[in-house]
Structure formats: structure tokens, C-alpha cells
BALOBA-1460 file (C-alpha; in Angstrom, 3 decimals):
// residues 263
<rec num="1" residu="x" x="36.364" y="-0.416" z="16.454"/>
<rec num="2" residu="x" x="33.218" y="-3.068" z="17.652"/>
<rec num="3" residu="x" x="30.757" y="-4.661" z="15.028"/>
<rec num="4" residu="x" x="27.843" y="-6.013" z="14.857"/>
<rec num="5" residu="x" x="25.681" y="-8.573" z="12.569"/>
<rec num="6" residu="x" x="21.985" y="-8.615" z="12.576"/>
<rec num="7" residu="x" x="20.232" y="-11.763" z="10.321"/>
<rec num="8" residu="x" x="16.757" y="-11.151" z="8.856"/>
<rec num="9" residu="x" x="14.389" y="-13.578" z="8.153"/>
<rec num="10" residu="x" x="11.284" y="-12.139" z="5.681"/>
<rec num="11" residu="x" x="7.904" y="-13.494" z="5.496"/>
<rec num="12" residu="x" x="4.962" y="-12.559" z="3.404"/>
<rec num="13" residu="x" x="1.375" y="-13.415" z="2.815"/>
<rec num="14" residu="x" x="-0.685" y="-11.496" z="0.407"/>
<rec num="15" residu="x" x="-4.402" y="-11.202" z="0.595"/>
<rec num="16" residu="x" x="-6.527" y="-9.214" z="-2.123"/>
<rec num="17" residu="x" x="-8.873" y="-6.078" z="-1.412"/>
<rec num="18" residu="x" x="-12.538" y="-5.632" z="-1.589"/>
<rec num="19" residu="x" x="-12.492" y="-1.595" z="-1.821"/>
<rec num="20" residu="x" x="-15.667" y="0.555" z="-1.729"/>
<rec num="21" residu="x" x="-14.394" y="2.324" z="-4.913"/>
<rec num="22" residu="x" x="-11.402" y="-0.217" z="-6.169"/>
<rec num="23" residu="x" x="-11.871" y="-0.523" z="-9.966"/>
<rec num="24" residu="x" x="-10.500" y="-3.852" z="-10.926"/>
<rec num="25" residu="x" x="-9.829" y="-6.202" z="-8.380"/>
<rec num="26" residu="x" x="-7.587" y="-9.153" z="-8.308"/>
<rec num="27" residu="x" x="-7.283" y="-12.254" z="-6.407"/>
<rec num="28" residu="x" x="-4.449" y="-14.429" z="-4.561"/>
<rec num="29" residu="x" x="-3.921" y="-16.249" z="-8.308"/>
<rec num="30" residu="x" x="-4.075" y="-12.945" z="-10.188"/>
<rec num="31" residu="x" x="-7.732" y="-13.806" z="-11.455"/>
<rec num="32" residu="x" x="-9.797" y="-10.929" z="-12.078"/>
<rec num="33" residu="x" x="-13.169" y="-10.956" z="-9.735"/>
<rec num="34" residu="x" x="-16.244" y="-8.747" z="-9.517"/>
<rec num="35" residu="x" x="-15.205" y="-4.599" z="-9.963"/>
<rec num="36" residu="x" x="-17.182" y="-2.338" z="-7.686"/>
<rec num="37" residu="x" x="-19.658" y="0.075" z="-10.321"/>
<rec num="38" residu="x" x="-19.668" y="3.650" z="-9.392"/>
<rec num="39" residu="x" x="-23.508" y="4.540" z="-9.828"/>
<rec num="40" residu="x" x="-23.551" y="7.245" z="-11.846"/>
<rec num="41" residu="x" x="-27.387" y="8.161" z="-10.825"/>
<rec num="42" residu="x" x="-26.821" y="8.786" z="-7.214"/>
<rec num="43" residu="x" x="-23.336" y="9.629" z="-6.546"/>
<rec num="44" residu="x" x="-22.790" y="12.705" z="-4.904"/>
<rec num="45" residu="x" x="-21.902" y="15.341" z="-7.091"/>
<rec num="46" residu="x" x="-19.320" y="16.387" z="-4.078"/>
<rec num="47" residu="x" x="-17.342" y="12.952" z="-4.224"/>
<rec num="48" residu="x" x="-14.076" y="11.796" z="-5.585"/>
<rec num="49" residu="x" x="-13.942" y="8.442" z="-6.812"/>
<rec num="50" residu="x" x="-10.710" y="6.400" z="-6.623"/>
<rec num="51" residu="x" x="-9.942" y="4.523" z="-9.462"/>
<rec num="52" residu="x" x="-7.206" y="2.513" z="-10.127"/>
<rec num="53" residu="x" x="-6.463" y="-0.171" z="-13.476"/>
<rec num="54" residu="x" x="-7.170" y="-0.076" z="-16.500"/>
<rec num="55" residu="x" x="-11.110" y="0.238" z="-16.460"/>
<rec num="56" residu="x" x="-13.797" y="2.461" z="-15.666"/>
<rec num="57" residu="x" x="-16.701" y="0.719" z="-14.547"/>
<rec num="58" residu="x" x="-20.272" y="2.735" z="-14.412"/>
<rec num="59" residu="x" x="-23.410" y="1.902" z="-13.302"/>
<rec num="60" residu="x" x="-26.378" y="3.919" z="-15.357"/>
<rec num="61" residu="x" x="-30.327" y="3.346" z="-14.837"/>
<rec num="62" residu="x" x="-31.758" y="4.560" z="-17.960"/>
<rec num="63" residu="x" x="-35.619" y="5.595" z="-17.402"/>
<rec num="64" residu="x" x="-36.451" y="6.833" z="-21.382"/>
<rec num="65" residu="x" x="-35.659" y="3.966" z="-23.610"/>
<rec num="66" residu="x" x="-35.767" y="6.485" z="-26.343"/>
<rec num="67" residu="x" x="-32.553" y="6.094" z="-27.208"/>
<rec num="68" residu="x" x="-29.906" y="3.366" z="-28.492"/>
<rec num="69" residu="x" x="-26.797" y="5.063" z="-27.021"/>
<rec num="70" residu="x" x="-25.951" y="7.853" z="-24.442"/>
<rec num="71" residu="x" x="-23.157" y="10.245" z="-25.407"/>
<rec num="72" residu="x" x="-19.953" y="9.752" z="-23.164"/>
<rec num="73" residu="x" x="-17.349" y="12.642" z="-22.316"/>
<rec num="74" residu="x" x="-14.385" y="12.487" z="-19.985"/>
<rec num="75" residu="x" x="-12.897" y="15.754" z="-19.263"/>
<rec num="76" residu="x" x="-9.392" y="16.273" z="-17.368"/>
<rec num="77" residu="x" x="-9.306" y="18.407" z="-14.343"/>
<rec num="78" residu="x" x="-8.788" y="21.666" z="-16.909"/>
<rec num="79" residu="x" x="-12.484" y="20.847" z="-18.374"/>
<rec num="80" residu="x" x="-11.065" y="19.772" z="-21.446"/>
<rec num="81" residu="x" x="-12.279" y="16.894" z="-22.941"/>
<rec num="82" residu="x" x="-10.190" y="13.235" z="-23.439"/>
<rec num="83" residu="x" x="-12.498" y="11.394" z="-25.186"/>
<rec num="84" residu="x" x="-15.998" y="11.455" z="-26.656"/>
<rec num="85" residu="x" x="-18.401" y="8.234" z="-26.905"/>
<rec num="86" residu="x" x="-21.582" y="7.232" z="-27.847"/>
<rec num="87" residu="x" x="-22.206" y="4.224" z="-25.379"/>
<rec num="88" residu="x" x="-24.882" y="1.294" z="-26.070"/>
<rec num="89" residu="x" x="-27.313" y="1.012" z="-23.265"/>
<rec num="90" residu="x" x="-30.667" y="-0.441" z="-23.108"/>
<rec num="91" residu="x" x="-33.849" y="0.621" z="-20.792"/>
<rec num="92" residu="x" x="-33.038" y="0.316" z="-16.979"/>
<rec num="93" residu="x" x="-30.244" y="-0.864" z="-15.492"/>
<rec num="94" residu="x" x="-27.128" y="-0.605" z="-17.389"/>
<rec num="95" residu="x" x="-23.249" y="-1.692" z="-16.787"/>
<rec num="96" residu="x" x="-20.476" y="0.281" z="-18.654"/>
<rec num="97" residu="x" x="-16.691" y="-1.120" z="-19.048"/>
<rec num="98" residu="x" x="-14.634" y="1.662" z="-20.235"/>
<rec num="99" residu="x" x="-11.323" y="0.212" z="-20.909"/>
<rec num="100" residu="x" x="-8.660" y="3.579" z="-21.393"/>
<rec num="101" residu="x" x="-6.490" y="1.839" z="-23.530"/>
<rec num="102" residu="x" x="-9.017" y="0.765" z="-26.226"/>
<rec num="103" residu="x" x="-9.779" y="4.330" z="-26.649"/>
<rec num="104" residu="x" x="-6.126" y="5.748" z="-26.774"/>
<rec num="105" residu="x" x="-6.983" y="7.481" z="-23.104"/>
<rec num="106" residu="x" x="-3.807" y="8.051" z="-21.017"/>
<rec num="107" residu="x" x="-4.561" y="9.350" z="-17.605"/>
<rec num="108" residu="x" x="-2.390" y="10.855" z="-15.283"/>
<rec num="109" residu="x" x="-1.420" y="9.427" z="-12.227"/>
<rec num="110" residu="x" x="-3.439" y="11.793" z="-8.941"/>
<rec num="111" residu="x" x="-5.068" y="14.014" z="-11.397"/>
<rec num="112" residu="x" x="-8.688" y="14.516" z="-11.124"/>
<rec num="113" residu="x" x="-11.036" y="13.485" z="-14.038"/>
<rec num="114" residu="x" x="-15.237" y="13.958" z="-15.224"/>
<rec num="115" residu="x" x="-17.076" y="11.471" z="-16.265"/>
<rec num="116" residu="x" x="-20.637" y="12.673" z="-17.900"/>
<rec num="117" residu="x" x="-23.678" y="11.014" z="-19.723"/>
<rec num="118" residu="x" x="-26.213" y="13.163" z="-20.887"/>
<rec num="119" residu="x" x="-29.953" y="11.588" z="-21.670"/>
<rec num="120" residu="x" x="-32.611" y="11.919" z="-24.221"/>
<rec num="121" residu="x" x="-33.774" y="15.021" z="-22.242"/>
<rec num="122" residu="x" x="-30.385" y="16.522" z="-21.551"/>
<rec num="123" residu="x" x="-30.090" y="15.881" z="-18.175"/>
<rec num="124" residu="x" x="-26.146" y="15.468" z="-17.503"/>
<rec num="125" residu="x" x="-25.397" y="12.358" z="-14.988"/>
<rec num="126" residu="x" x="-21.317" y="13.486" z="-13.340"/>
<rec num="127" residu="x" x="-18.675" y="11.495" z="-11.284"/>
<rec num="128" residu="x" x="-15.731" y="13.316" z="-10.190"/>
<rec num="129" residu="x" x="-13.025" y="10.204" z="-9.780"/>
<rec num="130" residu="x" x="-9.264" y="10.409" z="-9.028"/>
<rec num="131" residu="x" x="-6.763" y="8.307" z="-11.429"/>
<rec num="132" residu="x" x="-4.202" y="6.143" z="-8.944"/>
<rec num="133" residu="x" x="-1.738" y="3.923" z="-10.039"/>
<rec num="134" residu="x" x="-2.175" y="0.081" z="-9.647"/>
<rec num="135" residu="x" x="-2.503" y="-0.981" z="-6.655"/>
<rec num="136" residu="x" x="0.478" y="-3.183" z="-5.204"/>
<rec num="137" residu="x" x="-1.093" y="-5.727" z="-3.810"/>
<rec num="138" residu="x" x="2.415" y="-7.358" z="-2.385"/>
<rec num="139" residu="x" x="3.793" y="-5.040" z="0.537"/>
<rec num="140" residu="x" x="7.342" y="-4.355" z="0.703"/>
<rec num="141" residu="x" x="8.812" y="-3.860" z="4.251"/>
<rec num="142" residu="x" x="12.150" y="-3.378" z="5.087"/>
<rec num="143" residu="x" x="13.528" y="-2.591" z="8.640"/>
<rec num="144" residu="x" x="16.441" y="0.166" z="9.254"/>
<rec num="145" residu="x" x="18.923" y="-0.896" z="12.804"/>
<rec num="146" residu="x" x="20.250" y="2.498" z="14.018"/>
<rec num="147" residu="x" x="22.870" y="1.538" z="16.774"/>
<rec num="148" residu="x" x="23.259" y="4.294" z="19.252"/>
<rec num="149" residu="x" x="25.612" y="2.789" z="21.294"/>
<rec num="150" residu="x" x="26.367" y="-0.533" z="21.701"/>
<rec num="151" residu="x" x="29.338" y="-2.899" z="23.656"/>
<rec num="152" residu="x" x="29.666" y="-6.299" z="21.983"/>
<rec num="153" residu="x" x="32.736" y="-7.241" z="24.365"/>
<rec num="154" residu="x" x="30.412" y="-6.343" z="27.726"/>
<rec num="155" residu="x" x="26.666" y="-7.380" z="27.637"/>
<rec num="156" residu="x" x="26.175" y="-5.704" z="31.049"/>
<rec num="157" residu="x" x="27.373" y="-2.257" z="29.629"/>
<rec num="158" residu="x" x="24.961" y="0.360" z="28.837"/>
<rec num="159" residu="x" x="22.833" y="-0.553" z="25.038"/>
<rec num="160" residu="x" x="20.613" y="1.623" z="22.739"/>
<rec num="161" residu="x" x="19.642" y="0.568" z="19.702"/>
<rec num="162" residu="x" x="16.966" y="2.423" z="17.120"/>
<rec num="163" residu="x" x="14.719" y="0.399" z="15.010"/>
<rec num="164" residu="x" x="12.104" y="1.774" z="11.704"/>
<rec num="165" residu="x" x="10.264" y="0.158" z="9.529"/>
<rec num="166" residu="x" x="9.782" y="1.269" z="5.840"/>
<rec num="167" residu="x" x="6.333" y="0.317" z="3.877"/>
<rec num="168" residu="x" x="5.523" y="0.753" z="0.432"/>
<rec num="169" residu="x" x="2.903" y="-0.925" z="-1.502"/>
<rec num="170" residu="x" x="-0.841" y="-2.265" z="-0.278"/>
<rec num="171" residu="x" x="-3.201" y="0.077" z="0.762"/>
<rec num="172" residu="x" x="-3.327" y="2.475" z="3.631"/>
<rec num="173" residu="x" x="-4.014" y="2.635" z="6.849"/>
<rec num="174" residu="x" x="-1.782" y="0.231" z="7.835"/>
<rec num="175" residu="x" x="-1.306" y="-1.894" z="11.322"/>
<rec num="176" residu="x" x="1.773" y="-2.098" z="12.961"/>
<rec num="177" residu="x" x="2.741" y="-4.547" z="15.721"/>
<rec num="178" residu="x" x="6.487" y="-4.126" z="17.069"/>
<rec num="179" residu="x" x="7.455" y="-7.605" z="19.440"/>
<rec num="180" residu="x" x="11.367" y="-7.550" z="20.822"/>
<rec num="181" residu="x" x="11.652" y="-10.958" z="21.519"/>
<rec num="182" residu="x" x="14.381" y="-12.709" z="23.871"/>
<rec num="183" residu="x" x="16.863" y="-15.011" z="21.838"/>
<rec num="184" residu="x" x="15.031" y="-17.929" z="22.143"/>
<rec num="185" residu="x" x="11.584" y="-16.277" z="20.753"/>
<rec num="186" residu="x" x="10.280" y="-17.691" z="23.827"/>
<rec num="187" residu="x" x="9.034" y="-14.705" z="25.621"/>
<rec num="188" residu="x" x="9.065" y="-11.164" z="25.064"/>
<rec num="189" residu="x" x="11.204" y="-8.102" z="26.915"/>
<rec num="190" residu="x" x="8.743" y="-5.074" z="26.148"/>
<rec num="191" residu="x" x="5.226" y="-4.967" z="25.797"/>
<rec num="192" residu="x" x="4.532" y="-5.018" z="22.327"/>
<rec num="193" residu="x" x="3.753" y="-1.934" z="20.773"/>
<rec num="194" residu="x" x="0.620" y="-1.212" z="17.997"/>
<rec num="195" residu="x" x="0.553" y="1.860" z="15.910"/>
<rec num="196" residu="x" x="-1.112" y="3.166" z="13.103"/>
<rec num="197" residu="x" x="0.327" y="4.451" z="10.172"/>
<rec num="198" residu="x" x="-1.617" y="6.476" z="7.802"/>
<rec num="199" residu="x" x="0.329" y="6.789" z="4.690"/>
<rec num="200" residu="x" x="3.018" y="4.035" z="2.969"/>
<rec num="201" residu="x" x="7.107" y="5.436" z="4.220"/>
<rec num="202" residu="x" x="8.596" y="5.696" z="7.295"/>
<rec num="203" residu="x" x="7.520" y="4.140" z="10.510"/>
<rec num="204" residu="x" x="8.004" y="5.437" z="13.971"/>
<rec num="205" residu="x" x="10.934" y="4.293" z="15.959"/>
<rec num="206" residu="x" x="11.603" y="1.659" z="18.765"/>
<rec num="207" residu="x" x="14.101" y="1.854" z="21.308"/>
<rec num="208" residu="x" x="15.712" y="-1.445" z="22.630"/>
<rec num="209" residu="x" x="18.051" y="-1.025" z="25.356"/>
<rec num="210" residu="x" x="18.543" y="-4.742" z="26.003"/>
<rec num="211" residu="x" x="21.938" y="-6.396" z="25.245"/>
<rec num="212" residu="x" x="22.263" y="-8.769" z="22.293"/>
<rec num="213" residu="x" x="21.492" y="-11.064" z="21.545"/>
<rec num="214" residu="x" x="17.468" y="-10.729" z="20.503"/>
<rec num="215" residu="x" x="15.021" y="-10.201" z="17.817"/>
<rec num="216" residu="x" x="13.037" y="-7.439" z="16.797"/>
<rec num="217" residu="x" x="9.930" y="-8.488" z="14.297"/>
<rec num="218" residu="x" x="7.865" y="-5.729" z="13.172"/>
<rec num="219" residu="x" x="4.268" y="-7.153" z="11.474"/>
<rec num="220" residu="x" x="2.263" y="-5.428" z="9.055"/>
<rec num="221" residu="x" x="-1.206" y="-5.183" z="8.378"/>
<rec num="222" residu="x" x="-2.639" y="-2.869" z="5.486"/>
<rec num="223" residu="x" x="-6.710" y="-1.879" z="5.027"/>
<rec num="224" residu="x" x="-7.266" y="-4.466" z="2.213"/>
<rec num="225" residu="x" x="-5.712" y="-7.191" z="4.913"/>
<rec num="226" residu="x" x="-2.589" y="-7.616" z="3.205"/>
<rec num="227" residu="x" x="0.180" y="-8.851" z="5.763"/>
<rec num="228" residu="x" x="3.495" y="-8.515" z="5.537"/>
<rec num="229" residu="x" x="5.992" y="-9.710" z="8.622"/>
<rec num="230" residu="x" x="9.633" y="-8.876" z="9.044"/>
<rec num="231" residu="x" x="12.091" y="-10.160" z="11.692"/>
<rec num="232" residu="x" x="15.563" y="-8.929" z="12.330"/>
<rec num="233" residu="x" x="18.132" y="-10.711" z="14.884"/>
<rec num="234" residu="x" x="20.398" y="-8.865" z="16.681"/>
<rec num="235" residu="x" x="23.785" y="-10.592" z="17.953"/>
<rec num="236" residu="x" x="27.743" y="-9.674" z="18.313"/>
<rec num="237" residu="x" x="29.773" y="-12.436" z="16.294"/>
<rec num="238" residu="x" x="33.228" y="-10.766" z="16.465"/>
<rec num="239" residu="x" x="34.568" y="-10.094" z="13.399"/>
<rec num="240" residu="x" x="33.056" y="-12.808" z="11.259"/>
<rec num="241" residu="x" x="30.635" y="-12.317" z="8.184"/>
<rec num="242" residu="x" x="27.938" y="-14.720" z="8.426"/>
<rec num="243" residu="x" x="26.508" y="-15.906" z="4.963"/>
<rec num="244" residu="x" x="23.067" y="-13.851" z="4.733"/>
<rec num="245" residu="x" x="23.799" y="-11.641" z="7.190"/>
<rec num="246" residu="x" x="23.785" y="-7.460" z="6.548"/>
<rec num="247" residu="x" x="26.830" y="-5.340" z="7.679"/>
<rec num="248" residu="x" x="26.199" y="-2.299" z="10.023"/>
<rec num="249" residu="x" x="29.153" y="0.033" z="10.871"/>
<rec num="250" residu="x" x="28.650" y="1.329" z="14.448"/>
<rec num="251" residu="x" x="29.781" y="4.239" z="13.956"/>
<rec num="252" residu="x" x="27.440" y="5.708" z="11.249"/>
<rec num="253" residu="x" x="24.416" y="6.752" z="13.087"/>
<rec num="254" residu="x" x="22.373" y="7.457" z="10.006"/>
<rec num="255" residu="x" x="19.483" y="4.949" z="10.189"/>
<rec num="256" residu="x" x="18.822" y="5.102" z="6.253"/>
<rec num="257" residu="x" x="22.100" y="4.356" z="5.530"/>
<rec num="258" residu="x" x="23.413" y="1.943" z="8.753"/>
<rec num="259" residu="x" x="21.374" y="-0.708" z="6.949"/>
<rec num="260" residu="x" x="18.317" y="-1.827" z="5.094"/>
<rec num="261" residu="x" x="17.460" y="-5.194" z="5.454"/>
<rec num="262" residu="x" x="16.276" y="-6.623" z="2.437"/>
<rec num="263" residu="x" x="15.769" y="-10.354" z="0.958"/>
């Protein structure tokens, strides 16, 4: 029975996200900067709003001034109401925080919600938005080695080996670079290969057919510019377990479970 030892090295650099619709936004430090207002006057009555966090944030131009306040109601996607509110505005432009959790509101997570102000006339002001979870701002990558087959004790013998990347976390689309690299990182033995993945999960495979030893680095790119860059070397040690290192059993060709590299 032949092993093999691959060695990861995992390198991150996070960036925050300046959405078109992202509700509260956060910085490198964590520090809250300036939320995007969803103008409740001229948003089409056809759109879905993202939200994310723990705010609301509304943008109303009032043109009565007869009034102190403007009545509030959020209704879930079955037209029944979550919360009633009697907002204080003033005449013209006007900025409204609506924090959920001072008002005991508990959305659900991809559920569809209405936001409505009504004016001194009656004239009813909607935004359709979409509760998401928090964005991640961090994304985690991991890299799955699926040998197909492999000969440790002759490099000029035939090689196949599988690589995928798993994403979760920033925001798609997401940019993927794949760069096989020869063992001194000096120059590379493919072409490297950019894809685009739509969704956070699984990547699309590469296929290496090159004898160890070399190194596969897949980099990561998300919409909000988020990078994330994972590198995995691939080498026959005998049968020594380096510190560090992950364990792959040749024989198991099931590339979820032949090894996730993780720091």
C-alpha cells in the first residue's frame, strides 16, 4: 500500500464591501462606516432589497410637513404585520434607522418582508427587501486532493491527481485562479486556469498529471474584494508523518472525505 503527504500553507486578507443594497457595513477594524439608504420614494415597486444586520436604513423625502410622524408597518411575506410605528420625520429629506432588536422584530433568514409609510394624504411609500444573514466578511477556503492514481516509488509512472476547492463566506460571484506550480514555485506546469463561481460550495476540478513533487494554490477573489489564497504541496515522503502535514489514504477515492485541508 503507497502514501502520500500533502502540506498546506493558508493565507488570508480580508477587505470590506461597499454593496449597492448592504445594510450595515463594516470595515478592516470592525468599525461601522456609512450604510447604503434604500429610498423609499423611488424604488421600484418590482425590486427586492437585500438586507443584511441588524438595521433597516430608509431614506424618505417628506413634501407636506403637516405632520410630526409617519406611521411605519412591516409586514412578513404572508401580509401580516411585525411591527407598527409612528416614526419622527421632519419636512424634506429624512433618514430612518430601524434597529429590529429595539422593537422585539425577529426576521427570518431568506424570507421576504414590506416595508410601508403612509403620508398625511394616504399615499403608501413600499420596499419589498429580502432578510440575509450577516455577511461573513472572512472567506473560508479549504482545498479537497482526490488521488486517482498515483506511484510514489516511480516518478516516471503514469499520475492523476483531482483537486476542488470549497468556499463559504464573503459575497458572491467569486474569482478563481488555479496555478500548479513546479517544486521550487519558480515557474508554472499548466497555464493557469480562471473561473467563475456563482454561488459559495464546491469548485470545479483540476487535473494534475505531473509527478510529485509540486504545489497547487488555488486564489480567491469574492464581489466585495475579499481575498482569500490557499496552497497545497504535493510530495511522497515514505511512510513518515510530517508535523502539520494532512493524511490521505490512496485508496479512498472520495474527494470529500480523502482530505480537507484546513489550518
Amino acid at each position: 500500500m503507497r502514501f502520500i503527504y500533502f502540506v498546506f500553507v493558508l493565507v488570508m486578507t480580508s477587505l470590506y464591501c461597499r454593496t449597492s443594497y448592504g445594510q450595515d457595513l463594516l470595515d478592516t477594524d470592525g468599525n461601522k462606516v456609512t450604510p447604503y439608504y434604500i429610498d423609499i420614494n423611488t424604488t421600484e415597486k418590482t425590486s427586492v432589497m437585500d438586507v443584511r444586520g441588524e438595521f433597516l436604513h430608509i431614506q424618505y423625502h417628506d413634501a407636506l410637513g403637516q405632520a410630526a410622524t409617519i406611521p411605519f408597518v412591516l409586514y412578513n411575506w404572508k401580509r401580516e404585520v411585525v411591527t407598527e410605528l409612528n416614526i419622527k420625520k421632519e419636512f424634506g429629506l429624512n433618514y430612518f434607522d430601524v434597529k429590529f432588536k429595539d422593537h422585539g422584530i425577529t426576521l427570518v433568514e431568506n424570507e421576504t418582508y414590506t416595508c410601508q409609510l403612509t403620508d398625511e394624504r394616504g399615499k403608501k411609500y413600499s420596499v419589498y427587501f429580502k432578510y440575509l444573514p450577516p455577511l461573513k466578511k472572512v472567506i473560508t477556503l479549504n482545498i479537497f486532493v482526490k488521488p486517482v492514481y498515483l506511484q510514489c516509488d516511480d516518478p516516471s509512472g503514469s499520475n492523476l491527481t483531482e483537486f476542488y476547492g470549497d468556499i463559504e463566506g464573503g459575497k458572491a460571484p467569486y474569482k478563481l485562479n488555479w496555478y500548479v506550480m513546479n517544486k521550487s514555485r519558480t515557474e508554472f506546469l499548466y497555464q493557469p486556469t480562471q473561473v467563475v463561481l456563482e454561488s459559495q460550495g464546491y469548485t470545479s476540478s483540476i487535473q494534475v498529471d505531473k509527478s510529485p513533487e509540486y504545489y497547487v494554490l488555488l486564489y480567491v477573489k469574492d464581489a466585495c474584494g475579499n481575498e482569500q489564497t490557499s496552497t497545497v504541496q504535493m510530495m511522497c515522503e515514505g511512510n513518515r508523518k510530517k508535523f502539520n502535514t494532512v493524511f490521505f489514504n490512496l485508496q479512498n477515492n472520495n474527494p470529500l472525505q480523502s482530505g480537507q485541508l484546513k489550518n
